[in-house]
PASE-370788 format. One line per 8 residues: for each residue x, y, z of N, C-alpha, C, O. Coordinates in Angstrom, 1 decimal. Example, Ala and Ser with C-alpha at 12.3 -4.5 7.8 and 13.67 -1.06 7.14 Angstrom:
residues 2
13.2/-5.7/7.8/12.3/-4.5/7.8/13.2/-3.3/7.8/14.2/-3.3/8.5; 12.8/-2.2/7.1/13.7/-1.1/7.1/12.9/0.0/7.9/13.4/1.1/8.0
//
This chain:
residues 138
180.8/110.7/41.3/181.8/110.7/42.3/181.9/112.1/43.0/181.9/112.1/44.2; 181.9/113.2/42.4/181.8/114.6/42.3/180.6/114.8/43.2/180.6/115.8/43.9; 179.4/113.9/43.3/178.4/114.5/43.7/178.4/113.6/45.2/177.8/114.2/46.1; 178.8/112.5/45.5/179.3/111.8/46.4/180.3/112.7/47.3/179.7/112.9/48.4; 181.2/113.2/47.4/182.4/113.7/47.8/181.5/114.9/48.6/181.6/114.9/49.8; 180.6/116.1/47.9/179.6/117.2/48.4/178.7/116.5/49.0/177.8/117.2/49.5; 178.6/115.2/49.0/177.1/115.0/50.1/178.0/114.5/51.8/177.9/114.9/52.9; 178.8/113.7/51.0/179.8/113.8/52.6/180.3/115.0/53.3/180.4/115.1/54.5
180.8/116.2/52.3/181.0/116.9/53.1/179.6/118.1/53.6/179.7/119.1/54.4; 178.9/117.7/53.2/177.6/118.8/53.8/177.5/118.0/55.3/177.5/118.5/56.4; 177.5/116.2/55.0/176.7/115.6/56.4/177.7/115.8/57.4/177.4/116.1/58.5; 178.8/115.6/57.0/180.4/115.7/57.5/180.2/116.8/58.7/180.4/116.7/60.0; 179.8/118.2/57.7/179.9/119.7/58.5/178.9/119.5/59.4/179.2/119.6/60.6; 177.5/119.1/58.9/176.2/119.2/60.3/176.8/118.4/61.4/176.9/119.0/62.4; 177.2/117.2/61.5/177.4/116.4/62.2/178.6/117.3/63.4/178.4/117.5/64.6; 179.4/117.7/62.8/180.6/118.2/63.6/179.9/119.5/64.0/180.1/119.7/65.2
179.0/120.4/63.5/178.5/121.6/64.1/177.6/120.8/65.8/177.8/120.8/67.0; 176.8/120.1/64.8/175.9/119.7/66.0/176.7/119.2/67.0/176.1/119.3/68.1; 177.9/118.5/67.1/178.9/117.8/68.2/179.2/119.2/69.2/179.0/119.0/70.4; 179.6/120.7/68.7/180.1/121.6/68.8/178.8/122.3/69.8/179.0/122.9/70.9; 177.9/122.1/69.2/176.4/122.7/69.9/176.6/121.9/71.5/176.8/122.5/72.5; 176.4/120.7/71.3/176.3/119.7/72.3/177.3/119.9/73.6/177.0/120.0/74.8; 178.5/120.0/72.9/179.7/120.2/73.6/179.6/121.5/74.9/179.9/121.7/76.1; 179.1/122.3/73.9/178.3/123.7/74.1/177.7/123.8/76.0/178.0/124.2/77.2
176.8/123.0/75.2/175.3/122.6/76.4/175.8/121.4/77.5/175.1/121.0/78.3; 176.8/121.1/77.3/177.2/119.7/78.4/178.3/121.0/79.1/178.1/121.3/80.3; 179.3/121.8/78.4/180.2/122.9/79.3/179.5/123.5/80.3/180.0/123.6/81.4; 177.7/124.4/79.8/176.9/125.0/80.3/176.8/124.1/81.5/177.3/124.6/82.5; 176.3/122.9/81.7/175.1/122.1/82.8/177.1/121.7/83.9/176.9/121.6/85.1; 178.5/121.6/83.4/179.4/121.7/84.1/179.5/122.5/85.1/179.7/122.1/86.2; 179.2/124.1/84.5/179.4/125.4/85.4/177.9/125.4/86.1/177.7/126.2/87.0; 176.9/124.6/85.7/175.9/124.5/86.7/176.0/123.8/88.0/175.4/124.0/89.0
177.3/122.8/87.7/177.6/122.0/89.1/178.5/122.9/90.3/178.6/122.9/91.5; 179.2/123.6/88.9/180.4/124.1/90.0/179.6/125.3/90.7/179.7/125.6/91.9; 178.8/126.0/90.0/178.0/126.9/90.8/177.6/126.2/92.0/178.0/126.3/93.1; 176.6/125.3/91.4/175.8/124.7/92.8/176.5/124.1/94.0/175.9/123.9/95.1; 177.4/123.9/93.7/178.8/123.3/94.6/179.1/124.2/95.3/179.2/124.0/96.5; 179.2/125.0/94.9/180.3/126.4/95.6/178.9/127.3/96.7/179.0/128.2/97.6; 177.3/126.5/96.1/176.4/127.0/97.1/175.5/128.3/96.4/174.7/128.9/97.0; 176.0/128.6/95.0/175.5/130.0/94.4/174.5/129.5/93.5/175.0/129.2/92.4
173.2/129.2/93.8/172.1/129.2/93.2/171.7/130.1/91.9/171.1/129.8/90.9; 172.4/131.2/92.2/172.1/132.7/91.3/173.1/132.1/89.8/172.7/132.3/88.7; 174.4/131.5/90.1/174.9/131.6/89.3/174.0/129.8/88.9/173.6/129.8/87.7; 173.9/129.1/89.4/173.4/128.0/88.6/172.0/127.8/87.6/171.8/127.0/86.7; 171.2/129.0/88.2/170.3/129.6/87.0/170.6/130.6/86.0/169.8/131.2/85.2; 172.2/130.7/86.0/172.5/131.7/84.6/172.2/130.7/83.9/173.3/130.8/83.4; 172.0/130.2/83.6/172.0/129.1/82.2/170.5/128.7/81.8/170.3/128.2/80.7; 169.5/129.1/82.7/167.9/129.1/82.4/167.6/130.4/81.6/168.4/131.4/81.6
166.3/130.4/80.8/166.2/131.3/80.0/165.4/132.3/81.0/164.4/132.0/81.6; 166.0/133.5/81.1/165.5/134.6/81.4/164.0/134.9/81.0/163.8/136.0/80.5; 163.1/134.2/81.1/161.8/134.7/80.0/160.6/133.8/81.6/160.6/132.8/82.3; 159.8/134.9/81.4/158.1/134.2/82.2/157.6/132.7/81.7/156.9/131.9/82.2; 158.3/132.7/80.2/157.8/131.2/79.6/158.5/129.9/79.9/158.3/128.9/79.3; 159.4/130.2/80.8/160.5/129.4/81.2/159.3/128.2/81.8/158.2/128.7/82.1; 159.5/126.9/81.9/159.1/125.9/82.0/159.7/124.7/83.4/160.3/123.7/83.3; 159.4/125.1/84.3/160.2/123.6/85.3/159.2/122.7/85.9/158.1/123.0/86.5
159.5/121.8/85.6/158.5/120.5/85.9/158.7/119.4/87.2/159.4/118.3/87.1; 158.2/119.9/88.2/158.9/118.6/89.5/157.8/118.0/89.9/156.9/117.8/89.1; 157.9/117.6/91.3/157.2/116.5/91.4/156.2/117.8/92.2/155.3/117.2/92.8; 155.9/119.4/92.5/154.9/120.1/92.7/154.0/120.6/91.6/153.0/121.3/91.9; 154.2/120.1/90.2/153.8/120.5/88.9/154.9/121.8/88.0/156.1/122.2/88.0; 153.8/121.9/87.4/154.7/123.1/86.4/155.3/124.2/87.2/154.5/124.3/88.2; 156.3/125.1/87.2/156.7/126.2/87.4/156.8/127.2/86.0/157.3/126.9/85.0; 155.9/128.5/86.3/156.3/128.9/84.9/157.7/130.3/84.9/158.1/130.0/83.8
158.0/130.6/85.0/159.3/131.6/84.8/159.7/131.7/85.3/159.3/131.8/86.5; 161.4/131.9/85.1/162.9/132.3/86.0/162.4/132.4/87.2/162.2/131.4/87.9; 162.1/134.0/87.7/161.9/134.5/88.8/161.2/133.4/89.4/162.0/132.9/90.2; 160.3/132.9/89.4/159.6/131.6/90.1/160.4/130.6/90.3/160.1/129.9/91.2; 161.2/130.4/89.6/161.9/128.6/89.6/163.3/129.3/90.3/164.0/128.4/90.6; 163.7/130.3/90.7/164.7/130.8/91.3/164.5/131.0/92.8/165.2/130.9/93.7; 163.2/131.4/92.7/162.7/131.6/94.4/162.3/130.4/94.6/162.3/130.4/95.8; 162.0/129.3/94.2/161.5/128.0/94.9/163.0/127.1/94.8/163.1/126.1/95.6
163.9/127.3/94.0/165.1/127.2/94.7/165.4/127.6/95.9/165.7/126.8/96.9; 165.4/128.6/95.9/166.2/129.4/97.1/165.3/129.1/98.4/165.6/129.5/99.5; 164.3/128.5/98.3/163.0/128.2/99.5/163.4/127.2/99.7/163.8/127.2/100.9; 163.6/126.1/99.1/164.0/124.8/99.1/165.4/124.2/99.5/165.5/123.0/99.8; 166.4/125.1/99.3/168.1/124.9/99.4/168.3/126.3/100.0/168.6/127.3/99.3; 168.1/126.4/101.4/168.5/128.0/101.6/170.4/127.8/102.5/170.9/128.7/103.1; 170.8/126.8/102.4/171.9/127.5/102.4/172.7/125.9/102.3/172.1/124.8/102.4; 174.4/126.0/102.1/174.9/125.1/101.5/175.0/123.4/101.6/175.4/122.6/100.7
174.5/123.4/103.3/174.6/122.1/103.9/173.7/121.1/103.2/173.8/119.9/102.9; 172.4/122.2/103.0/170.9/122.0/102.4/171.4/121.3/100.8/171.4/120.1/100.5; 171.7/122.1/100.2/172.2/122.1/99.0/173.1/120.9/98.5/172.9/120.6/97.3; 174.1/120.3/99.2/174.9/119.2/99.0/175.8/119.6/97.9/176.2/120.6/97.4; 176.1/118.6/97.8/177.1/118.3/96.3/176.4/117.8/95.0/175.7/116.8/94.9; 176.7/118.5/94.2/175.6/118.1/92.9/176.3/117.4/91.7/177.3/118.0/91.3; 176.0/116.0/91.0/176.8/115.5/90.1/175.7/115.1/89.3/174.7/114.5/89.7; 175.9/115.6/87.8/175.1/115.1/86.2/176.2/114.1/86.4/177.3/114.0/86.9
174.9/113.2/85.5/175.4/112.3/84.6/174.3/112.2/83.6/173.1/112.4/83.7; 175.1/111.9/82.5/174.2/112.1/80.8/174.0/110.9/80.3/174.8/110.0/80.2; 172.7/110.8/79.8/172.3/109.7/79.3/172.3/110.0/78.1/172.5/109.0/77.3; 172.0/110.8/77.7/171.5/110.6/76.4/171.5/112.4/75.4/170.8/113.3/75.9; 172.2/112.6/74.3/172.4/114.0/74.5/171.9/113.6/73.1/172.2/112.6/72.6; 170.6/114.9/72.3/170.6/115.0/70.8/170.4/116.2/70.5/170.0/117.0/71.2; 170.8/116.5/69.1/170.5/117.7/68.4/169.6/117.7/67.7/169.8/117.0/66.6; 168.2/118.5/67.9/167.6/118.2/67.3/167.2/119.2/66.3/166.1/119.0/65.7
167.9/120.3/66.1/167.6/121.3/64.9/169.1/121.9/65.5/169.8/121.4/66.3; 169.4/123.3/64.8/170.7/124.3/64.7/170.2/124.8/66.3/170.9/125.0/67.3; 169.1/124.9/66.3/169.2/126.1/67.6/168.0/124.9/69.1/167.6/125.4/70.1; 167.9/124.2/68.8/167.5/123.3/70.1/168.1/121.3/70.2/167.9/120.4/69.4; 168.5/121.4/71.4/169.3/120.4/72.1/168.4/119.1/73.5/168.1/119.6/74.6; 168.3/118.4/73.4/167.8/117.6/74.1/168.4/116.6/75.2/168.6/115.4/75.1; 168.6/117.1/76.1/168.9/116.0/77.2/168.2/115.5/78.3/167.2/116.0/78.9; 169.1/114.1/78.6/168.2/113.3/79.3/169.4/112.5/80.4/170.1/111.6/80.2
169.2/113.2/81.5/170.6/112.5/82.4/170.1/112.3/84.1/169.2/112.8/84.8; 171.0/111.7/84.3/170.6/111.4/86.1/171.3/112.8/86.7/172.2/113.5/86.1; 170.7/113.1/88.0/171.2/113.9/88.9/171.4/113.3/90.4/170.5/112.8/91.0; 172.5/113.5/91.0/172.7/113.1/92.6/172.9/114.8/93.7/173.4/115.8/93.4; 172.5/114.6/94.6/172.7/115.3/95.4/173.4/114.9/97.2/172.7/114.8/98.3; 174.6/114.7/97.0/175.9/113.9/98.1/175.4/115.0/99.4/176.2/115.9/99.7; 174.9/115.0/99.8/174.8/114.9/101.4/174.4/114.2/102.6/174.3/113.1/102.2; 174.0/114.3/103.7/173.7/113.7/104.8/173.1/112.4/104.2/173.7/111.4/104.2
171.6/112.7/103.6/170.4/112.1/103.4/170.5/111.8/101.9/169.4/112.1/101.3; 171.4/111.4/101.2/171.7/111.9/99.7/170.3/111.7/98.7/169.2/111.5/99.2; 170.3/111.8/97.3/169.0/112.2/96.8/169.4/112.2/95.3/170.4/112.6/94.8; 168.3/111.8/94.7/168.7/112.2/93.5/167.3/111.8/92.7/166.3/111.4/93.3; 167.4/112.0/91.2/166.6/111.4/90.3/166.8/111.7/88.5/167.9/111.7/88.0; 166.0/112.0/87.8/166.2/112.2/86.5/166.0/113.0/86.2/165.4/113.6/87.1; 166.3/113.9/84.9/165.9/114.8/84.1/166.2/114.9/82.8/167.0/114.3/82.2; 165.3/115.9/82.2/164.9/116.0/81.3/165.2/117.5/80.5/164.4/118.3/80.8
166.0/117.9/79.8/166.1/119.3/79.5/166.1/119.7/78.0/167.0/119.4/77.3; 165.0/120.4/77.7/165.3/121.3/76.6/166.2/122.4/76.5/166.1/123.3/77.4; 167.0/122.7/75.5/167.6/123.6/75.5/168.1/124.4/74.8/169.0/123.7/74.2; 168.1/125.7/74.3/167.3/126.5/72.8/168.5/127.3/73.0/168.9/127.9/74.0; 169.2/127.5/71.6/169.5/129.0/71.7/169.2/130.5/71.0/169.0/130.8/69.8; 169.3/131.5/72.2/168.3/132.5/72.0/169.6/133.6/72.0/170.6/133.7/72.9; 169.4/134.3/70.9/170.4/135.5/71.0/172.2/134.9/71.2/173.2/135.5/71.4; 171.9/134.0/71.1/173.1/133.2/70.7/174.0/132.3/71.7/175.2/132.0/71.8
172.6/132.2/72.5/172.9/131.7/73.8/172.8/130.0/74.0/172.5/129.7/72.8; 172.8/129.4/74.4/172.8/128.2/74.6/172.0/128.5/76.2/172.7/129.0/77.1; 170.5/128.1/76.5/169.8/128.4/77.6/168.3/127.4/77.5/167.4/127.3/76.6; 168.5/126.7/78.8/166.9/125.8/79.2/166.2/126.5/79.3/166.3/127.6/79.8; 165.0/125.6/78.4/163.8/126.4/78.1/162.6/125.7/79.1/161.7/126.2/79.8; 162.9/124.4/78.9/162.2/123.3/79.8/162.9/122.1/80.3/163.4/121.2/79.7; 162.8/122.5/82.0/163.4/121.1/82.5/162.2/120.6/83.3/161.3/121.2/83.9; 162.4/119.5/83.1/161.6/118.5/83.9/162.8/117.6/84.9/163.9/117.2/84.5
162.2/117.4/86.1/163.1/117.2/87.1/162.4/116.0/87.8/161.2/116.1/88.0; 163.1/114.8/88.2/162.4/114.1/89.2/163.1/113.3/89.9/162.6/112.7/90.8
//
């Protein structure tokens, strides 16, 4: 019984840590909308990992690091009309170790011509960060 009671609470603790992670990473991709909303690109990439090995996947192929995936933002959406209104929706959220997270959710973009499609995001934490390492976008 003794040994029952410590296995519930070990699975008990992971389960609620990993909810806590998750919660984490859905607050993060929130302030990604309100940035993008508000038209600040700069602030919608705080949440990408600062590293050359950074990973973005569109319908032009791979992008490999920040600096790159931030200027082809800013080429692409140069100012807010461009940009629209940005709304996640989550399909599907997992934890798949202590320090990486998996999501899989639709994206819309509300303007004139509206737009949207899926994604895909890895997302690791580094230095105690909660930060995408690989999105794939389409």
């Amino acid at each position: 019984m003794r040994n029952w009671f410590f296995t519930f609470f070990v699975l008990f603790s992971i389960v609620g840590l990993g909810q806590k992670d998750i919660t984490t990473v859905l607050k993060n991709m929130k302030a990604q909308e309100v940035s993008w909303n508000s038209g600040n690109i700069k602030g919608f990439m705080e949440h990408y990992w600062k590293s050359d090995s950074l990973k973005f996947i569109g319908s032009k192929g791979v992008t490999h690091g920040w600096q790159k995936t931030l200027d082809n933002y800013l080429k692409s959406y140069p100012n807010k009309e461009i940009m629209g209104t940005l709304k996640f929706s989550i399909i599907e959220s997992t934890q798949l170790s202590k320090e990486s997270i998996y999501i899989i959710g639709k994206w819309e973009l509300q303007k004139e011509k509206p737009t949207g499609g899926h994604f895909t995001l890895l997302w690791k934490k580094i230095n105690g960060s909660w930060v995408i390492v690989t999105d794939h976008t389409s």
